[in-house]
C-alpha positions as CSV (number, residue, x, y, z in Angstrom):
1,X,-9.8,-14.3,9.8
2,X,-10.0,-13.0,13.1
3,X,-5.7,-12.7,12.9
4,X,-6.1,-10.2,9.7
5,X,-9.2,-8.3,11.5
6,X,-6.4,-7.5,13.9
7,X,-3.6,-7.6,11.7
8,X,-5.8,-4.9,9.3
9,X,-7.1,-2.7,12.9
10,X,-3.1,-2.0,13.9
11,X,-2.0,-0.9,10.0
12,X,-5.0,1.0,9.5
13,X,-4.3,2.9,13.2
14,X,-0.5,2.6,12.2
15,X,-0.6,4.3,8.8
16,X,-3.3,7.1,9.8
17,X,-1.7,7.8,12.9
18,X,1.8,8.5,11.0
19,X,0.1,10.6,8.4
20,X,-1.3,12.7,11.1
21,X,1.9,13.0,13.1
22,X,3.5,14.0,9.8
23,X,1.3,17.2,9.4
24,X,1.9,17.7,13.5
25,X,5.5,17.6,12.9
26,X,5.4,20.0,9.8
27,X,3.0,22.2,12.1
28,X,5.7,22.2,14.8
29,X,8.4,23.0,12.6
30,X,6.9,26.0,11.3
31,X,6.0,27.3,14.5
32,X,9.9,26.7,16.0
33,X,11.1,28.8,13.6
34,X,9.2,31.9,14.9
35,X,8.8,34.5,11.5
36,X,5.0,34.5,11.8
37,X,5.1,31.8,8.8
38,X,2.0,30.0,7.7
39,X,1.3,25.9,7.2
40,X,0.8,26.4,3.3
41,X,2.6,29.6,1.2
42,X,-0.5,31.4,0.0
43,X,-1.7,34.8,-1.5
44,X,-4.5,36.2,0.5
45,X,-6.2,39.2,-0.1
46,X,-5.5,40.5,3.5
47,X,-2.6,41.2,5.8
48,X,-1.9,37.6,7.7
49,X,0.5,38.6,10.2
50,X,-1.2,40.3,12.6
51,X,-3.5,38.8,15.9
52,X,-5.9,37.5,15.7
53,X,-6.0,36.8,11.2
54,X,-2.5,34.8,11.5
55,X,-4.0,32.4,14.1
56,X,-7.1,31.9,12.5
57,X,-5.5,31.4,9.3
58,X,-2.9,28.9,10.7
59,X,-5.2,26.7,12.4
60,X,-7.8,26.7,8.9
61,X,-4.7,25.5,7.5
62,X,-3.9,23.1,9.9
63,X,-7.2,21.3,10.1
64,X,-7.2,21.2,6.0
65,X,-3.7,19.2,5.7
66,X,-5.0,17.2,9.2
67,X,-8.0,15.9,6.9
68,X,-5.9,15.7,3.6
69,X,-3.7,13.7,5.3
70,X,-6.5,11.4,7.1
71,X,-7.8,11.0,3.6
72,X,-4.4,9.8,2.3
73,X,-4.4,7.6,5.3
74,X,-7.4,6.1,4.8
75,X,-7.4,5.4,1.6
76,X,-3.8,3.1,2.1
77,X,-5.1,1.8,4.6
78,X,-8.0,0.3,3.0
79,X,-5.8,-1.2,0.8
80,X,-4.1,-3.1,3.1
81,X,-7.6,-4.1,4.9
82,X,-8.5,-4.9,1.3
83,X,-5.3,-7.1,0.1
84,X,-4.8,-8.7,3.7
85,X,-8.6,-9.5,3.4
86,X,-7.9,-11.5,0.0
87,X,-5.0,-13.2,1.9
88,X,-7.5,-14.8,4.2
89,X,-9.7,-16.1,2.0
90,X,-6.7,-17.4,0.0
91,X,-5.3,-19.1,3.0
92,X,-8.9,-20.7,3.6
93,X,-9.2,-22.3,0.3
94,X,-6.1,-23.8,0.5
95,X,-6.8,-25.2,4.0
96,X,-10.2,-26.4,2.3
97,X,-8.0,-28.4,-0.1
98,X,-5.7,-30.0,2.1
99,X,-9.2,-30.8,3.9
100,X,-10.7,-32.5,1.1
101,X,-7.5,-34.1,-0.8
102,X,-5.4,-35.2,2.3
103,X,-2.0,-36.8,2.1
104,X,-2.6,-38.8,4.5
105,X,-5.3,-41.3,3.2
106,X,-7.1,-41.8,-0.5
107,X,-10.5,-40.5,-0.1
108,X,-13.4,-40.4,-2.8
109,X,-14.1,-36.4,-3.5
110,X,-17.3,-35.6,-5.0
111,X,-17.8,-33.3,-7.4
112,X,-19.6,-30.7,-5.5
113,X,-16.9,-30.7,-3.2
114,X,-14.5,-29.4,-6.1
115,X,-16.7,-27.3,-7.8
116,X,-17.1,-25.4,-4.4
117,X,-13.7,-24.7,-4.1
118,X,-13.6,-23.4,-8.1
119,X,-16.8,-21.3,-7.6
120,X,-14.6,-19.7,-4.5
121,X,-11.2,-19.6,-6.4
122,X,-13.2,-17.4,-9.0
123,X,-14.8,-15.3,-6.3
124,X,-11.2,-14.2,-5.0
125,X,-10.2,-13.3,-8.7
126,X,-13.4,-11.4,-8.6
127,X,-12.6,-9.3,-5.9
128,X,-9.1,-9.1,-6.5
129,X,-10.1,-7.6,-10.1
130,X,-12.4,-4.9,-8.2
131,X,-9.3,-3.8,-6.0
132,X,-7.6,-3.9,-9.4
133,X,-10.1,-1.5,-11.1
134,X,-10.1,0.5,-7.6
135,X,-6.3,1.2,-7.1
136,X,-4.8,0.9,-10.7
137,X,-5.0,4.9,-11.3
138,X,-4.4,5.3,-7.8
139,X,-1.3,3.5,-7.7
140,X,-0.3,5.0,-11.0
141,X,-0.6,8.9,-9.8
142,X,1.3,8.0,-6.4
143,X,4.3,6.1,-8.0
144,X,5.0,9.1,-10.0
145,X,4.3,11.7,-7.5
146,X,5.8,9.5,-4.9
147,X,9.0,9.7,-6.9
148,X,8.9,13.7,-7.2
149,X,8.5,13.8,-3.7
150,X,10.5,11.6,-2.3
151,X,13.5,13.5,-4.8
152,X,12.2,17.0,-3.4
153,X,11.7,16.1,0.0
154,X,15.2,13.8,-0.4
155,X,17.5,17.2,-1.0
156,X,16.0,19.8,1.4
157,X,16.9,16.9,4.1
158,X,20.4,16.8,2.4
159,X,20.7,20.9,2.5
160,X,19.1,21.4,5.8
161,X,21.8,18.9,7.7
162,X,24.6,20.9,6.1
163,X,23.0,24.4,6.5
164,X,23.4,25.9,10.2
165,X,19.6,26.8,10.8
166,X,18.3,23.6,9.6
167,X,17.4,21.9,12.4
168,X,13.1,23.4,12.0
169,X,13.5,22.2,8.2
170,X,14.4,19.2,9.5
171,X,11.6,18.5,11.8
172,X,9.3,19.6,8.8
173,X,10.9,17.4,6.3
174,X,12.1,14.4,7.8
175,X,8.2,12.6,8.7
176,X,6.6,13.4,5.7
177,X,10.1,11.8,3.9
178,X,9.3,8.2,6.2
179,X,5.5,8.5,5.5
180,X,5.8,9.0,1.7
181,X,8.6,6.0,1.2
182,X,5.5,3.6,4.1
183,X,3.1,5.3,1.4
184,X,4.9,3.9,-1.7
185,X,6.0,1.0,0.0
186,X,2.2,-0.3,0.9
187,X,1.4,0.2,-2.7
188,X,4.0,-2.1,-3.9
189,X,3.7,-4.5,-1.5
190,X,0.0,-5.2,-1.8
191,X,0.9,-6.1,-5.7
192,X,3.6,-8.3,-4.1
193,X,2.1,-10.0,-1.5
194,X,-1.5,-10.8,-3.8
195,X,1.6,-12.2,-6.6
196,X,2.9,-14.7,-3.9
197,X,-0.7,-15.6,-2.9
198,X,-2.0,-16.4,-5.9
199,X,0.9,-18.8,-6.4
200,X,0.1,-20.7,-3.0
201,X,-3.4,-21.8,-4.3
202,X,-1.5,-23.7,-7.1
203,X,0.8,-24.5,-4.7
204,X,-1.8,-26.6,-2.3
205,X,-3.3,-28.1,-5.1
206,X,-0.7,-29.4,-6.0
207,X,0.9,-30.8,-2.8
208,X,-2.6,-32.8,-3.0
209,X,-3.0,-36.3,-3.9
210,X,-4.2,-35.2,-7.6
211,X,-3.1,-38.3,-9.3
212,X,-5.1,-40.8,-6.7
213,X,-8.2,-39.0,-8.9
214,X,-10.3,-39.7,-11.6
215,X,-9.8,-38.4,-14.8
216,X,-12.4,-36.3,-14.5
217,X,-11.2,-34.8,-11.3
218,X,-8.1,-34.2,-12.3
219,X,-9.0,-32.4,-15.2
220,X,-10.9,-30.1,-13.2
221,X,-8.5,-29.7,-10.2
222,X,-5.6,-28.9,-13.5
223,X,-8.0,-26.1,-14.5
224,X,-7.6,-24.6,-11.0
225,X,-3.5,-25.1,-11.2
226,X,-3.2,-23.4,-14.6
227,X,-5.6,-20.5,-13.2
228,X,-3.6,-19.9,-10.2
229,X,-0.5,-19.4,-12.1
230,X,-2.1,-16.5,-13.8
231,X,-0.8,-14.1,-10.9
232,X,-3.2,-11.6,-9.2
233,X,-1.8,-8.2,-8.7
234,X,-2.7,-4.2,-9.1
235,X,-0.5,-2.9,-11.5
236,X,0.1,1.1,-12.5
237,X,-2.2,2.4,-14.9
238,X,-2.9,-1.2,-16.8
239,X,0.6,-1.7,-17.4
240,X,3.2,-2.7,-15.3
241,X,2.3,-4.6,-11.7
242,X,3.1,-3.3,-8.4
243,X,6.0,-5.1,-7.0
244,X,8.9,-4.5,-4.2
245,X,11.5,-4.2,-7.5
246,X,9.0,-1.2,-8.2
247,X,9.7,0.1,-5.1
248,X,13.4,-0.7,-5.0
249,X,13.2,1.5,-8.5
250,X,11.7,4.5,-6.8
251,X,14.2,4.7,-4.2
252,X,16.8,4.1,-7.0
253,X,15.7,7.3,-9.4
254,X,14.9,9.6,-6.2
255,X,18.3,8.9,-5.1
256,X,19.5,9.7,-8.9
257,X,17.8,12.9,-8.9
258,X,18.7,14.2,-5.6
259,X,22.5,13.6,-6.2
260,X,22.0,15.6,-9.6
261,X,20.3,18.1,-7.9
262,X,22.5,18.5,-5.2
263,X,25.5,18.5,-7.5
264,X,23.8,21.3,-9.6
């Protein structure tokens, strides 16, 4: 546990910290290209381009995309706390039953012993339905705006290397391009990586010396096997689980897009 509490502290600073270099880079870009242009394209009732407004309006903007991207941040990175978390626990019960069905030597197992390890198998589902409940909407509103931006942000890259002033579009573009693709990619590897997990709990029981039991033990400890092969994952909107094909698939259709859009 102590290896995910560290393993969860250097994503959460990783994935913040690129979010916020993202809108640093954007705010740099806009600067180098020196026409007085502001962060976000808006209508304002007043003149911005003149000292002091334009300043003041420029940093407001910059603080609001610095916290709208902390947000975003935070919010993948507690998934990541959150699914790494679930990996722990599944890696303890699985140590547990090693523990108390070893290969080495038969052993009598009481029934509390087993009924323990159920009553924590069920608590992991538990959770991992809450994450479920938590992220399913989520996921489902960032794998299709993930797709549409990745695709927009995909051809002004391609049309700012070919143009010959492209080079600020290109510092504005190019980090927010990596942090949406680590922002899709979390989301499809949390379903991924709770898929393989659950499968490793059926995995350990059955690597154990189930058929030195009773009957009665075994029937239970099956009950655990058959559970376990139900997989736990987060799926998009109730209907399709989060997966690395997934993500494989949104680099595929952005790709698709931003070839029919640069040929048009």
């Amino acid at each position: 546990m102590n290896n995910v509490a560290n393993l969860s502290h250097r994503f959460s600073n990783l994935i913040i910290g690129l979010h916020s270099m993202a809108v640093l880079f954007y705010g740099i870009g806009v600067i180098a290209a020196a026409n007085r242009e502001l962060f976000l394209k808006m209508e304002l009732p007043f003149y911005s381009g003149m000292s002091p407004i334009y300043e003041v309006v420029m940093t407001t903007q910059f603080l609001h995309q610095m916290t709208a991207a902390t947000v975003i941040g935070v919010l993948s990175a507690l998934l990541v706390t959150l699914v790494l978390h679930v990996g722990g626990q599944v890696d303890i019960l699985r140590e547990k039953l090693l523990v108390i069905l070893p290969k080495e030597k038969k052993t009598s197992v009481s029934m509390i012993m087993i009924g323990s390890l159920i009553r924590k198998h069920q608590n992991i589902i538990v959770f991992t339905e809450k994450i479920e409940n938590l992220y399913s909407y989520i996921a489902l509103a960032q794998f299709i705006s993930n797709t549409l931006v990745i695709c927009c942000l995909g051809f002004i890259i391609v049309n700012s290397i070919s143009a010959n002033e492209g080079s600020s579009m290109l510092v504005r573009s190019l980090l927010f391009y990596i942090v949406i693709n680590l922002e899709a990619f979390i989301f499809c590897f949390a379903g991924e990586y709770l898929s393989i997990k659950s499968k490793m709990i059926g995995d350990a029981a059955y690597e154990s010396l189930w058929y030195d039991l009773t009957p009665s033990e075994n029937r239970i400890l099956l009950f655990l096997i058959m559970r376990s092969q139900k997989q736990m994952t987060i799926t998009v909107g109730k209907f399709m689980n989060l997966s690395l094909q997934q993500f494989a698939n949104i680099i595929k259709s952005s790709a698709s897009y931003v070839s029919v859009l640069h040929a048009l």
